[in-house]
ROTIRO-690174 format. One record per residue: residue number from 1; residue in three letters; x, y, z of N, C-alpha, C in turn. Coordinates in steps of 0.05 Angstrom, whole numbers. Atoms other than C-alpha are relative to their C-alpha. Layout:
<recs>
nr | rest | n_X | n_Y | n_Z | ca_X | ca_Y | ca_Z | c_X | c_Y | c_Z
NUM | ALA | X | Y | Z | X | Y | Z | X | Y | Z
...
</recs>
This chain:
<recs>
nr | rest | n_X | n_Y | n_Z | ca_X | ca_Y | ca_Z | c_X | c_Y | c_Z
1 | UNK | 6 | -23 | -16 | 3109 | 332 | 1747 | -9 | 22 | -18
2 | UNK | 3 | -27 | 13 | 3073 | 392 | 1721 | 19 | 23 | 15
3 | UNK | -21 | -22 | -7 | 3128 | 443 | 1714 | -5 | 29 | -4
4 | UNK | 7 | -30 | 7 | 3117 | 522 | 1722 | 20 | 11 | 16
5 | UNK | -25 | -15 | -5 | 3170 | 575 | 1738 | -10 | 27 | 1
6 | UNK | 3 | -28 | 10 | 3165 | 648 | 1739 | 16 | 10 | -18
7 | UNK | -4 | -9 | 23 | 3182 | 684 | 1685 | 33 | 6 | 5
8 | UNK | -18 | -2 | -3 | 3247 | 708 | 1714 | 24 | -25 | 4
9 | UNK | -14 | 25 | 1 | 3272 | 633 | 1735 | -2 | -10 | -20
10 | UNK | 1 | 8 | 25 | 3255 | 615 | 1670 | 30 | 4 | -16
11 | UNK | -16 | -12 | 7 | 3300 | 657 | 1639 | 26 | -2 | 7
12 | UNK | -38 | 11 | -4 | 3359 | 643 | 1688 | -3 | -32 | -6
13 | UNK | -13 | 21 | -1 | 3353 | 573 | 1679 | 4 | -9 | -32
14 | UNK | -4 | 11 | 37 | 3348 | 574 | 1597 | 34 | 4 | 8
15 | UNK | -30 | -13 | -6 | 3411 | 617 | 1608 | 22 | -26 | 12
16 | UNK | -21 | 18 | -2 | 3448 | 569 | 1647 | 3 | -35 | -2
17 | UNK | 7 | 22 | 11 | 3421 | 508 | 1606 | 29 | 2 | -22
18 | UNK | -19 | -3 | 15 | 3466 | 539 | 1551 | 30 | 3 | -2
19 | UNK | -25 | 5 | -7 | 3526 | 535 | 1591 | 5 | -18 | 11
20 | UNK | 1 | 18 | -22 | 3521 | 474 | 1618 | 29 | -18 | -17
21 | UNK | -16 | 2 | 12 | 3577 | 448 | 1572 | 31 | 13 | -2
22 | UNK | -18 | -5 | 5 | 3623 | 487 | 1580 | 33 | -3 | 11
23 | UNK | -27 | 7 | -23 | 3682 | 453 | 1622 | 12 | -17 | -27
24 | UNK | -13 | 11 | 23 | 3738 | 429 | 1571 | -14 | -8 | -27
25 | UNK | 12 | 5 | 26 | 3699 | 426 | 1506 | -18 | -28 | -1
26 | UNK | 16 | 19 | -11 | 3648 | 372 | 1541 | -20 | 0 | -9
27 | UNK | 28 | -5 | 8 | 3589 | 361 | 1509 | -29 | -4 | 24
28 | UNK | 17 | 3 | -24 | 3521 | 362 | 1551 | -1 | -35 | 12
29 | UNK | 9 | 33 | -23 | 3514 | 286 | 1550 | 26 | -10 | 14
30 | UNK | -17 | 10 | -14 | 3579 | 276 | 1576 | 4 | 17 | 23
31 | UNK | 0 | -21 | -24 | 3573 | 333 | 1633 | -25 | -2 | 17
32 | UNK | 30 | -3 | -24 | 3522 | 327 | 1700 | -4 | 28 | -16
33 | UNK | 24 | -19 | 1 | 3466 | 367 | 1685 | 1 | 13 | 22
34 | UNK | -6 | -31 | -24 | 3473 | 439 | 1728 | -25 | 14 | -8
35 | UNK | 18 | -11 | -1 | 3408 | 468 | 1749 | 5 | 21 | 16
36 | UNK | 2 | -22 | -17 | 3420 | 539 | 1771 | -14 | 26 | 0
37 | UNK | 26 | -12 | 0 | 3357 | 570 | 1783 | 4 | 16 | 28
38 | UNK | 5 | -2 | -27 | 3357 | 613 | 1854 | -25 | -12 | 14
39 | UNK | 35 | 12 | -15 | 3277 | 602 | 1867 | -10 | -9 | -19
40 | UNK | 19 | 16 | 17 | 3235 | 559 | 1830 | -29 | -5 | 13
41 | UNK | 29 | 0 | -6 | 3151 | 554 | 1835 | -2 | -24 | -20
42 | UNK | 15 | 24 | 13 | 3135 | 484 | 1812 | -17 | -18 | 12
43 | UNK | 24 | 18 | -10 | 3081 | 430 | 1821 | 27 | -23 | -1
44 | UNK | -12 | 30 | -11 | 3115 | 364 | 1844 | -16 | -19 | 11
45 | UNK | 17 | 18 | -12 | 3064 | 312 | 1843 | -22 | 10 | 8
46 | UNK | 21 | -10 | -14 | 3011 | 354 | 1858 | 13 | 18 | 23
47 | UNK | -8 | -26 | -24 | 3048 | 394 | 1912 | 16 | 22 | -7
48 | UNK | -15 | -27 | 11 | 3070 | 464 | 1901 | 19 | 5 | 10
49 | UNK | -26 | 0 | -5 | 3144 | 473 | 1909 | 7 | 26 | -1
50 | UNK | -15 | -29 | 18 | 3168 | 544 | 1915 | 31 | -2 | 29
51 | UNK | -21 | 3 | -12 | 3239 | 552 | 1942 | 22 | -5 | -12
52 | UNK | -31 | -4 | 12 | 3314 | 553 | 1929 | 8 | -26 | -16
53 | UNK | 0 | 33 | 13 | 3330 | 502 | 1874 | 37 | -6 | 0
54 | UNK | -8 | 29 | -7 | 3383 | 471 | 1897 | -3 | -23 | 17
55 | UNK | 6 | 30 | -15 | 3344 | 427 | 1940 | -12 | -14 | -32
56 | UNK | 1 | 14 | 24 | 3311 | 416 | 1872 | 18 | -9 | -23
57 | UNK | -25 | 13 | 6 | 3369 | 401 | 1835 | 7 | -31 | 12
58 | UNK | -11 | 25 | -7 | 3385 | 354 | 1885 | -12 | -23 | 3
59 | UNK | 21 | 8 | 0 | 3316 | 325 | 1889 | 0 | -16 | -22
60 | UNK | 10 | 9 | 21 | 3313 | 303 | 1814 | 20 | -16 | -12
61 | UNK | -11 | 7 | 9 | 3346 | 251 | 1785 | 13 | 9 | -26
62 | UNK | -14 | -10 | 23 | 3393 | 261 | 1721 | -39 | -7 | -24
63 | UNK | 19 | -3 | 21 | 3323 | 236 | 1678 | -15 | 18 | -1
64 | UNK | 30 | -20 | -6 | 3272 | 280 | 1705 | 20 | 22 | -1
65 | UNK | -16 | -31 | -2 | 3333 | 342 | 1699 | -3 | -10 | -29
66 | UNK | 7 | 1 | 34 | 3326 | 317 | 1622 | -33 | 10 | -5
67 | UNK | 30 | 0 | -2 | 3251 | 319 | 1624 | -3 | 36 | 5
68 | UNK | 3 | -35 | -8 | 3253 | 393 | 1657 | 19 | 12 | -28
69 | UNK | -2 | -23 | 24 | 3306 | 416 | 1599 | -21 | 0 | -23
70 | UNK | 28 | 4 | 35 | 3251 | 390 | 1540 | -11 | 21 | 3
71 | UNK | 16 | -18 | -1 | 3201 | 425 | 1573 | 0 | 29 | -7
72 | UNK | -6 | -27 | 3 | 3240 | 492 | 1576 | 5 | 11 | -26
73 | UNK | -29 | -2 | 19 | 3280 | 481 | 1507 | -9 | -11 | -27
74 | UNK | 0 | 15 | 29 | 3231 | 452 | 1463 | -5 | 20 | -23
75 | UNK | -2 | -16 | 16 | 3239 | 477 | 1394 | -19 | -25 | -24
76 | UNK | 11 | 14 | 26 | 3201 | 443 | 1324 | 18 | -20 | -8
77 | UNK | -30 | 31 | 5 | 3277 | 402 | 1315 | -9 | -23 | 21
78 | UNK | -6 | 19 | -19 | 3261 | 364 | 1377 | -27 | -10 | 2
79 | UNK | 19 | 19 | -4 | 3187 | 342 | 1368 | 1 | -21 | -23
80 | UNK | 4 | 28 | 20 | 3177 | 262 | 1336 | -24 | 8 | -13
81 | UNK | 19 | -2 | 10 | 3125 | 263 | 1289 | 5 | -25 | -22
82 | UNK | 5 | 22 | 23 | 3117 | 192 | 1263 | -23 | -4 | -19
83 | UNK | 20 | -2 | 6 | 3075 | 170 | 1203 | 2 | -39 | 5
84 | UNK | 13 | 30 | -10 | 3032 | 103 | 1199 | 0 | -9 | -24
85 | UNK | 4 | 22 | 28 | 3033 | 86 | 1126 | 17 | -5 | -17
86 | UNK | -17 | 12 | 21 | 3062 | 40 | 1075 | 16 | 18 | -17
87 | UNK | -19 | -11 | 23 | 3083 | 95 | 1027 | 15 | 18 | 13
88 | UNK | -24 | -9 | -12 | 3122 | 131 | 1068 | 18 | -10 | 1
89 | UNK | -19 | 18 | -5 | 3159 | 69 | 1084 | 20 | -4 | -23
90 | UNK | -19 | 7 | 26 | 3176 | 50 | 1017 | 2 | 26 | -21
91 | UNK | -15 | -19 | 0 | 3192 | 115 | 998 | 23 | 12 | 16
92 | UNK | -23 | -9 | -19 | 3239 | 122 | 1058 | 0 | 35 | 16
93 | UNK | 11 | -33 | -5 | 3203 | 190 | 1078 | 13 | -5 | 33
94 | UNK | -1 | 5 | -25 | 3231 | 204 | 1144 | -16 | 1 | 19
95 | UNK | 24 | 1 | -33 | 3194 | 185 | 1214 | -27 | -25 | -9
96 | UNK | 9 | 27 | 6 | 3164 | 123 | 1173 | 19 | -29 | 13
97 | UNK | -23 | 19 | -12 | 3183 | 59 | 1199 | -12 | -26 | -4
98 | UNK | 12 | 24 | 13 | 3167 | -13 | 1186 | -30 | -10 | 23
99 | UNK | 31 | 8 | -19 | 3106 | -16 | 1240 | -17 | 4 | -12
100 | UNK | 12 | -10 | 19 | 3073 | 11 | 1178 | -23 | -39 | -11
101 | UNK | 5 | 28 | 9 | 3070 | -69 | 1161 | -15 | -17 | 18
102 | UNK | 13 | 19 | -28 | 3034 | -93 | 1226 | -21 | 4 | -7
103 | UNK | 34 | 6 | -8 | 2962 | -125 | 1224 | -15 | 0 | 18
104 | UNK | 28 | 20 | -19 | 2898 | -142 | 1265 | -26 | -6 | -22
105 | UNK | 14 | 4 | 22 | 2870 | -188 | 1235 | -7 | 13 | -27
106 | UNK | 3 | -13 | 31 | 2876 | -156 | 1161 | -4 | 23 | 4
107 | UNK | 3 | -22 | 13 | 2870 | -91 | 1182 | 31 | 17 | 14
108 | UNK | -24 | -6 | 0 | 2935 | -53 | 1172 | 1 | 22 | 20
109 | UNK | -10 | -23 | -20 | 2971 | -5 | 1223 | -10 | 27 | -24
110 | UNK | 10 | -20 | 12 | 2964 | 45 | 1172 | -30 | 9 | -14
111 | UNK | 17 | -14 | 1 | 2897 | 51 | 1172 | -17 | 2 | 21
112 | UNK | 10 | -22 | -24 | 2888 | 60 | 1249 | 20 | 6 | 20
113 | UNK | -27 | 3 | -13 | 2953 | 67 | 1274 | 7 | 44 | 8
114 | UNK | -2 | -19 | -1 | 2946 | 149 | 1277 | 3 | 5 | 32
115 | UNK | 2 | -12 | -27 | 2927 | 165 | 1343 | 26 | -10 | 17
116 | UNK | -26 | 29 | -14 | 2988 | 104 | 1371 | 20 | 24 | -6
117 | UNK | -19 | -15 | 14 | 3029 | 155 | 1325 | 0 | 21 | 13
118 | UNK | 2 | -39 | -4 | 3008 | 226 | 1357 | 6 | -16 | 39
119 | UNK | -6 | 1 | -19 | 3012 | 184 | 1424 | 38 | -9 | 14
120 | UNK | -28 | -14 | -3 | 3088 | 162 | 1424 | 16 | 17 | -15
121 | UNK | -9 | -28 | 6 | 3108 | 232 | 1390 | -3 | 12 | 34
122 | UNK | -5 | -8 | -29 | 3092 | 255 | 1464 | 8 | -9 | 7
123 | UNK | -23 | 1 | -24 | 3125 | 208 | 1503 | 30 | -1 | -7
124 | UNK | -15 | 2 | 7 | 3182 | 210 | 1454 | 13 | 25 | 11
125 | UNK | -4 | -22 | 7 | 3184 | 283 | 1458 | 7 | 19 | 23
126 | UNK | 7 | -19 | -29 | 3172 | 308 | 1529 | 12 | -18 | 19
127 | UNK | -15 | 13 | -20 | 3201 | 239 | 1563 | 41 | 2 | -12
128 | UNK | -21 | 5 | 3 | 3277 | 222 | 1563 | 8 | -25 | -22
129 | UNK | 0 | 25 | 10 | 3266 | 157 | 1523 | -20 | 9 | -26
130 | UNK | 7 | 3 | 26 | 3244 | 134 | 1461 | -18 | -24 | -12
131 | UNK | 21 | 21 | 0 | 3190 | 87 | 1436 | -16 | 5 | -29
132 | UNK | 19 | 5 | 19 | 3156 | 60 | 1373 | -31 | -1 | -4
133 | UNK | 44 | 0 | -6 | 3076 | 72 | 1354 | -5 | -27 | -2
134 | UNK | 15 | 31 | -5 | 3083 | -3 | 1356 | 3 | -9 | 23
135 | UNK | -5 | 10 | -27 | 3115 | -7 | 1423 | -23 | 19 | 11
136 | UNK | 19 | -7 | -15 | 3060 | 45 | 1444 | -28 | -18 | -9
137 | UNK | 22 | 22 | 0 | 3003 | 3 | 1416 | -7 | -35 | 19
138 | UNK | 1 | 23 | -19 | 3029 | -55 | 1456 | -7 | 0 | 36
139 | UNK | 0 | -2 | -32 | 3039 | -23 | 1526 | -26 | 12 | -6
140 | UNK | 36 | -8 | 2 | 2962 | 16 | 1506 | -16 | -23 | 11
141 | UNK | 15 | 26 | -11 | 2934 | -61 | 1514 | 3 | -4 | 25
142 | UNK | -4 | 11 | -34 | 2970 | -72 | 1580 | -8 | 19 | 16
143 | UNK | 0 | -27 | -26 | 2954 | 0 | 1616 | -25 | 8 | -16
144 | UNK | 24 | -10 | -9 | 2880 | 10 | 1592 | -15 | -24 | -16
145 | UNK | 8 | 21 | 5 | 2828 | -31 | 1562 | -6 | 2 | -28
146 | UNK | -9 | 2 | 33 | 2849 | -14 | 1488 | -4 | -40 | -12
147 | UNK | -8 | 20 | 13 | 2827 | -78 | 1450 | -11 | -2 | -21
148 | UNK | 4 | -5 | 38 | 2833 | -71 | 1368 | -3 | -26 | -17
149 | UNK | 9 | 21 | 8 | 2800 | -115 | 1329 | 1 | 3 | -30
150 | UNK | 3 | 1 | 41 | 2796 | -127 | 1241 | -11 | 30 | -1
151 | UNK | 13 | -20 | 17 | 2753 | -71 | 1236 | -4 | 20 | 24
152 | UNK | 7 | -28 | -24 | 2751 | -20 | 1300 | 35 | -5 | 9
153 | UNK | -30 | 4 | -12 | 2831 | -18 | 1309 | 8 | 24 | 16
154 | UNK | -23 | -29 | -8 | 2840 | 56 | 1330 | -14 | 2 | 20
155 | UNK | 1 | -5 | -35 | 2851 | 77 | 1402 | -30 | 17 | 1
156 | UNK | 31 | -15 | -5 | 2786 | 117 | 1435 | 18 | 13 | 14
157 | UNK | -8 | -18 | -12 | 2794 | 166 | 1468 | 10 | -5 | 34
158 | UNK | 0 | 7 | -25 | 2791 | 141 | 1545 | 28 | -20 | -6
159 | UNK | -18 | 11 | 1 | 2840 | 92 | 1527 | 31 | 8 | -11
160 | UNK | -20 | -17 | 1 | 2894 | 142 | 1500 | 6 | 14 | 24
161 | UNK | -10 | -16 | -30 | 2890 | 181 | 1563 | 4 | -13 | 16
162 | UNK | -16 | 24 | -23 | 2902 | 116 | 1610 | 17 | -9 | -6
163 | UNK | -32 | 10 | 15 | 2956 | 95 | 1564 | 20 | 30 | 4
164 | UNK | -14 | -39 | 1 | 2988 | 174 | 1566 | 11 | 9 | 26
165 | UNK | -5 | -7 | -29 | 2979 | 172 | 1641 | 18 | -15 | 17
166 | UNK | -18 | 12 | -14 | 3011 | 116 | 1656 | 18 | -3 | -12
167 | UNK | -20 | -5 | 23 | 3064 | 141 | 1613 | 16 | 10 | 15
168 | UNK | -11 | -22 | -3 | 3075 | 193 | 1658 | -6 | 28 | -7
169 | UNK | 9 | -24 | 22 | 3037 | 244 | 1611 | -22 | 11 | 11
170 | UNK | 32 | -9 | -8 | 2984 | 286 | 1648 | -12 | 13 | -28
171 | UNK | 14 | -7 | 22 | 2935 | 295 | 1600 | -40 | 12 | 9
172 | UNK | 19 | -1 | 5 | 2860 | 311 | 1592 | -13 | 5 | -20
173 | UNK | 16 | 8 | 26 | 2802 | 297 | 1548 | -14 | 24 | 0
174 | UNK | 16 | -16 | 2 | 2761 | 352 | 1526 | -27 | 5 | -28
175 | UNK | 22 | -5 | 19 | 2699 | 383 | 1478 | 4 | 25 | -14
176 | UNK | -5 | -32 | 23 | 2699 | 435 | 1422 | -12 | 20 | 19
177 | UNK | 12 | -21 | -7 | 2683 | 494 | 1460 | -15 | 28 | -24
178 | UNK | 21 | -17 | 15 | 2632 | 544 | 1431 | 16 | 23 | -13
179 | UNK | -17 | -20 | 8 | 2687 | 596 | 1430 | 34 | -6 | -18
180 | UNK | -25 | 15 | 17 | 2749 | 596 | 1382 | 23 | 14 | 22
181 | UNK | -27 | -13 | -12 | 2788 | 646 | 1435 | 2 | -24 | 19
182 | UNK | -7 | 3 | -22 | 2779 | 601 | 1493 | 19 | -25 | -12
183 | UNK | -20 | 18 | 8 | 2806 | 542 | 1443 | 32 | 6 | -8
184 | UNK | -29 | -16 | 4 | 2870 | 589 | 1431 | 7 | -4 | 28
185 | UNK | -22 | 1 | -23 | 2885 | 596 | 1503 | 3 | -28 | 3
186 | UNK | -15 | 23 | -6 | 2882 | 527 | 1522 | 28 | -21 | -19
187 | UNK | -21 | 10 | 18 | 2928 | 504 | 1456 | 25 | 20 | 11
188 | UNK | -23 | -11 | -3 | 2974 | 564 | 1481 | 20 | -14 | 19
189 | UNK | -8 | 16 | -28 | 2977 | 531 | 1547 | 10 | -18 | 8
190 | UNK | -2 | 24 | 7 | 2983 | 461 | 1525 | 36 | -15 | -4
191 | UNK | -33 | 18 | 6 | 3060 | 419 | 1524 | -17 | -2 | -32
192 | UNK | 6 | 18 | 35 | 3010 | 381 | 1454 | -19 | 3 | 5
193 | UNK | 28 | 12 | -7 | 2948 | 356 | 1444 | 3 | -14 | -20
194 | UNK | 6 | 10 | 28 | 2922 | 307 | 1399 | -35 | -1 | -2
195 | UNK | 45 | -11 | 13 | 2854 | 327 | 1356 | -8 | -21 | -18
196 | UNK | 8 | 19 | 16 | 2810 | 290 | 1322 | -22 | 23 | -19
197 | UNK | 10 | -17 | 21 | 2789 | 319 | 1257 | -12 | -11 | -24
198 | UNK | 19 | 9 | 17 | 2738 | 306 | 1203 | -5 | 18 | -17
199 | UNK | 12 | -21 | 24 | 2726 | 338 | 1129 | -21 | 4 | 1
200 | UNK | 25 | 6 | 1 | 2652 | 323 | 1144 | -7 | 30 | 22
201 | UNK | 8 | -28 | -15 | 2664 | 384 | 1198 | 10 | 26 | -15
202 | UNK | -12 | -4 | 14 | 2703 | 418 | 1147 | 21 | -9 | -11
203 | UNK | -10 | 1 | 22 | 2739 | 416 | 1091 | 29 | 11 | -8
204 | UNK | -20 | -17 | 5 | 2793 | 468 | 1084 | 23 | -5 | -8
205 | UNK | -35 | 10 | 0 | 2860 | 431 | 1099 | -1 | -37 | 3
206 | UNK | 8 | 38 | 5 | 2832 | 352 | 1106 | -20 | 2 | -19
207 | UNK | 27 | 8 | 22 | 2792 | 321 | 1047 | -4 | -27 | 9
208 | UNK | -6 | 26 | 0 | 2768 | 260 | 1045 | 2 | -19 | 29
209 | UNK | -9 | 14 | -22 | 2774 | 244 | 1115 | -21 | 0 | 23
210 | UNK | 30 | 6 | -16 | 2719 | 208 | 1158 | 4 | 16 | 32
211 | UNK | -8 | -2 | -25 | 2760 | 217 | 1224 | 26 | -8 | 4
212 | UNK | -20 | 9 | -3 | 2830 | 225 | 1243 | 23 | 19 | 25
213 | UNK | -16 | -7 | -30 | 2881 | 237 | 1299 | 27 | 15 | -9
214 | UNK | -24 | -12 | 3 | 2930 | 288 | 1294 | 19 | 15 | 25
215 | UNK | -11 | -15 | -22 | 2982 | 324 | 1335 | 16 | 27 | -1
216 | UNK | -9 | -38 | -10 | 2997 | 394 | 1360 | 24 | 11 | 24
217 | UNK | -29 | -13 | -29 | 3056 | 425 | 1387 | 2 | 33 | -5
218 | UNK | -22 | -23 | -9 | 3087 | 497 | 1401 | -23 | 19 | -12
219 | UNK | 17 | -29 | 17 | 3023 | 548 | 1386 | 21 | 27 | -1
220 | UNK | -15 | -20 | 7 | 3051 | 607 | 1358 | -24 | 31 | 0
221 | UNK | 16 | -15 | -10 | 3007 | 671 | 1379 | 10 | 21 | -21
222 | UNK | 0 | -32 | 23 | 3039 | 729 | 1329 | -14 | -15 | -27
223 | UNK | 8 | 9 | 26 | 3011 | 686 | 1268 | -22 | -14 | -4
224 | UNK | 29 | 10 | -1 | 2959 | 647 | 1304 | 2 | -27 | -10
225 | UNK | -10 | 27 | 23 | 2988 | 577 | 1277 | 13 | -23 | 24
226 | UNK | -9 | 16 | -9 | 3012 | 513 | 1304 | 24 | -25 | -18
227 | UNK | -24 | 22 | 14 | 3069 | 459 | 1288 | -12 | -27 | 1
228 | UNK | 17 | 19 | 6 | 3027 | 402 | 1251 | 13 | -30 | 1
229 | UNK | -17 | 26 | 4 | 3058 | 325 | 1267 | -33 | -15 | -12
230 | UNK | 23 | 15 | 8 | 3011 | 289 | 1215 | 3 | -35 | -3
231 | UNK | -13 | 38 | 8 | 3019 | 211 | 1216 | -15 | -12 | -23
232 | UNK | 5 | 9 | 35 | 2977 | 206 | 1147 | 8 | 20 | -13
233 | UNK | -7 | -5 | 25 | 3006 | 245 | 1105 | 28 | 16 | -4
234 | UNK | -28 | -3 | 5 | 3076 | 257 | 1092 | 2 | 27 | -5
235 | UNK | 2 | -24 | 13 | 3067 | 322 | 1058 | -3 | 17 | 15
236 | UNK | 6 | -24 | -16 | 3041 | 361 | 1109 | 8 | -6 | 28
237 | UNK | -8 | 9 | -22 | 3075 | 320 | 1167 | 25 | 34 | 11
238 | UNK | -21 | -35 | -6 | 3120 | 388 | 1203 | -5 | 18 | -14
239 | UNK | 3 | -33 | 8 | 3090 | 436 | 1174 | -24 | 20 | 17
240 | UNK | 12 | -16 | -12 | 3053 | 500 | 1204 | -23 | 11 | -10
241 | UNK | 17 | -4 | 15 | 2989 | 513 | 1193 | -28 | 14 | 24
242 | UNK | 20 | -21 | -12 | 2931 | 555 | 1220 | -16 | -12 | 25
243 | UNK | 18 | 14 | -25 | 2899 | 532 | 1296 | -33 | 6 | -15
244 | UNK | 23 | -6 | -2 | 2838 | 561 | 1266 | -10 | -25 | -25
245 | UNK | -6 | 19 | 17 | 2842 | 502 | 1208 | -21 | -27 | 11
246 | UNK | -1 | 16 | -20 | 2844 | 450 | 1262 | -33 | 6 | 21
247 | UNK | 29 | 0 | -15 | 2782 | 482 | 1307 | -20 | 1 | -22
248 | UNK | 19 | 9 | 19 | 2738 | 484 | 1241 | -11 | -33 | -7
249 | UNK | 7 | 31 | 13 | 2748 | 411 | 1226 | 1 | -24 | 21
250 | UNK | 5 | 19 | -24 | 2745 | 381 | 1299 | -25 | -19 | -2
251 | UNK | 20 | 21 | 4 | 2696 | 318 | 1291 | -17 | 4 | 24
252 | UNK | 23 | -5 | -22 | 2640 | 337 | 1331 | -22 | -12 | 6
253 | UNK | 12 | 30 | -13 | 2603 | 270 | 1329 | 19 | -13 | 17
254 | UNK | -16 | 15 | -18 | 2653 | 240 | 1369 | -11 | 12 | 33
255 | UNK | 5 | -6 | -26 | 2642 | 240 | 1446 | 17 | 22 | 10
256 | UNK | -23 | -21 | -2 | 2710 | 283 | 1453 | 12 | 7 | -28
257 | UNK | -12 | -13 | 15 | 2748 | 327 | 1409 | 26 | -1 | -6
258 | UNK | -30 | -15 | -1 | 2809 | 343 | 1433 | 16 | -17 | 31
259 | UNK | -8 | 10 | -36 | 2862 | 315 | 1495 | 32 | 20 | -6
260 | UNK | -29 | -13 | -13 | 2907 | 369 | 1518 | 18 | -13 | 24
261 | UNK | -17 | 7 | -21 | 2974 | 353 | 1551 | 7 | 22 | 8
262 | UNK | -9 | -20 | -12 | 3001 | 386 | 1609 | 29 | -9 | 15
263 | UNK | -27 | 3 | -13 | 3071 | 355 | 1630 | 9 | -31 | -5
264 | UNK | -13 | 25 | -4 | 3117 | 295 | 1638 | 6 | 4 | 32
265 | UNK | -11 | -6 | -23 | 3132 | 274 | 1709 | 11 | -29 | -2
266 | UNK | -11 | 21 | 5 | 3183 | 213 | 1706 | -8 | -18 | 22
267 | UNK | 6 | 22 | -22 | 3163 | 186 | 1773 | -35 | -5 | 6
268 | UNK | 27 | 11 | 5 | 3095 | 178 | 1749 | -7 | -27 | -18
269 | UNK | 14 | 12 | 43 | 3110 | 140 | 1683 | 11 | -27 | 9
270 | UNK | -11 | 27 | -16 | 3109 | 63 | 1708 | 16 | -28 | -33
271 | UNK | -4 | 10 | 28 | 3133 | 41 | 1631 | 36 | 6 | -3
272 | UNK | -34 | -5 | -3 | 3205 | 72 | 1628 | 10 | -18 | -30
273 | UNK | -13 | 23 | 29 | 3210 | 32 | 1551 | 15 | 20 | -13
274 | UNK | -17 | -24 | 14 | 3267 | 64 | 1519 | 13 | -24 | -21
275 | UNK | -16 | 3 | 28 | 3295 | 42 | 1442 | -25 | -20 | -22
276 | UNK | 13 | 5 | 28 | 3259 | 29 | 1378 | 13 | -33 | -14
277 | UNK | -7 | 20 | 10 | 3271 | -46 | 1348 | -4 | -6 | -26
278 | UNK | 4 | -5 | 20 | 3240 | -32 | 1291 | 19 | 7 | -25
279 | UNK | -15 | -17 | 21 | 3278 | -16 | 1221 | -28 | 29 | -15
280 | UNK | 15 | -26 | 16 | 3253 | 62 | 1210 | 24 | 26 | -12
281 | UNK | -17 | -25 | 13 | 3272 | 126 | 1175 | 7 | 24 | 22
282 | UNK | -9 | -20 | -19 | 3307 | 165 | 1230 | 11 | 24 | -15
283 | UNK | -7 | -39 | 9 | 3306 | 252 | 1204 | 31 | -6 | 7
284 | UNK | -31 | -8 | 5 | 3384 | 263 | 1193 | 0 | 25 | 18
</recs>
């Protein structure tokens, strides 16, 4: 469901997110989830909901009341940002994981396994569950017509957003716009996105790099900056770095640019895969 609130329900419901614990020294996961909002303005499926939330409360299962705190609550601790390559692995860098080792036909996850990577970081991040960039590469084949071969392995674009959607993940595809403000608002606006960026469009902060899929969370407007989940390169994987970086070096031979997300709605997402089988480096 795309979720929106007014500014004031906002506010009461962070508020009594942070008390939701507090009956005998109970932690949240062992305490029902308490939504006490008076009025709430949200989209539900496409229909606009405004009215006293405890019908919504009572409306939403315990996942989708998980799903609504993310949205409200997310902070830079709580987004995944897996990488895709070998040396992470065997260095033990965290958010590496052994999917690093998966082929087609000879050509390794880590060298098209990015975009798989920036796609479950969102459903990790924004759903209730949890999922490997190898379990999203698998359900990608079954929910669009993703099929990676020796030498063309990385998702397209159309096929990230049918895999995203039937995630549950409203998303859309978009184009570098002419203007750098109007690309600020929509990143303000945005749950993520994932960009596709090229040294060949600049230089600045990628070298070396023909075309690659990265992901964007939490724009930050006093500094003008965003929280970078890189799946090649360890080094600059969580760190913050300039939106204006990112619209310089958008690959602008590509048909699309950019795919902003705009929500999780659980009773959209027909996948529901929750736990990692994989041996990876889970952040402490």
């Amino acid at each position: 469901m795309g979720k929106h609130m007014s500014v004031a329900a906002v506010l009461l419901f962070l508020f009594c997110l942070a008390g939701m614990a507090w009956e005998s020294g109970k932690s949240a996961e062992e305490e029902p989830i308490r939504i006490k909002v008076e009025t709430v303005h949200m989209d539900l499926g496409g229909e606009l909901y405004t009215g006293p939330a405890d019908w919504l409360a009572e409306s939403l299962n315990e996942q989708e009341k998980k799903a609504l705190i993310r949205a409200f609550s997310l902070e830079e601790a709580d987004v995944y940002s897996f990488l895709q390559g070998p040396r992470s692995w065997a260095e033990s860098v965290p958010w590496s994981g052994e999917w690093c080792q998966f082929r087609v036909e000879g050509n390794p996850f880590g060298g098209f396994g990015c975009g798989l990577c920036c796609m479950a970081n969102i459903y990790d991040t924004l759903s209730p569950y949890e999922v490997s960039p190898l379990d999203m590469y698998g359900y990608a084949i079954e929910a669009s017509d993703y099929a990676p071969e020796g030498e063309a392995g990385a998702i397209d674009w159309a096929d990230m957003r049918d895999s995203l959607r039937a995630c549950g993940i409203s998303c859309r595809l978009r184009r570098k716009p002419e203007s750098y403000r109007k690309f600020q608002r929509q990143m303000a606006r945005a749950k993520s996105a994932v960009v596709l960026v090229s040294s060949f469009n600049d230089d600045a902060y990628w070298q070396d790099t023909p075309g690659h899929y990265v992901n964007l969370w939490l724009y930050r407007e006093e500094d003008d900056t965003v929280f970078l989940a890189e799946p090649g390169s360890p080094e600059n994987n969580r760190s913050r770095i300039p939106l204006r970086y990112v619209y310089d070096a958008l690959k602008t031979v590509s048909r699309f640019q950019y795919l902003t997300v705009g929500g999780y709605a659980e009773q959209k997402n027909a996948w529901k895969a929750d736990g990692i089988d994989e041996n990876w480096n889970r952040p402490s």
